[in-house]
N, C-alpha and C positions, 0 to 999 in steps of 0.2 A: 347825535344819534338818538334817535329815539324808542322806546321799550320793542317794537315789533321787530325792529333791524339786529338779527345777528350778525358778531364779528365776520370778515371772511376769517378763512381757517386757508394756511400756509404749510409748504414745505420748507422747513431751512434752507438756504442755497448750500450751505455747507454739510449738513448730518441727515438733512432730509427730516429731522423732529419735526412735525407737526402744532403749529402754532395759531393762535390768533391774532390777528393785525386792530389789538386793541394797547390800552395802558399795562396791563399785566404783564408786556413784552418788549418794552424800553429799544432793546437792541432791533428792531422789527427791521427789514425780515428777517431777520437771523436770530437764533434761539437763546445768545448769551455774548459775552462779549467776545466769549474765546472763539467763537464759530465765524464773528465778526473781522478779529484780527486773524484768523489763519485768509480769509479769504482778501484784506489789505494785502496780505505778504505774499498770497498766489500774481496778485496784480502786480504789485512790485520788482516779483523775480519774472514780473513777462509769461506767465503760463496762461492768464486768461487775456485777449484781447478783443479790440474790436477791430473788426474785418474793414480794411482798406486799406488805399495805399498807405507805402511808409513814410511818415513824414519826412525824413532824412534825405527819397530822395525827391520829395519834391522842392526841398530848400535846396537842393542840388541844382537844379532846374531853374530854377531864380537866380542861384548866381552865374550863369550859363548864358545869360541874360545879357 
């Protein structure tokens, strides 16, 4: 990066803290490690996903085969 390019500047996905997407922020995008790990464990317990089918049933589907 050179001197003219500023960092982007971020929202936490978790707290919404405002950050920059440089070394000063290790956890990037997230503001620390706690904001990091609450956001592993939303994943985990299934509250965030990614939108498609469910894998379940389409190994369903395969052995149907």
């Amino acid at each position: 990066m050179n001197d003219n390019t500023q960092p982007i500047k971020l929202a936490c996905p978790t707290c919404q803290k405002k950050i920059f997407w440089s070394d000063e922020f290790p956890h990037r995008p997230f503001c620390s490690e706690r904001c990091k790990l609450i956001d592993l464990g939303e994943w985990a317990n299934e509250n965030h996903r990614i939108a498609g089918e469910d894998a379940s049933a389409q190994n369903d589907e395969l052995e149907d085969r």
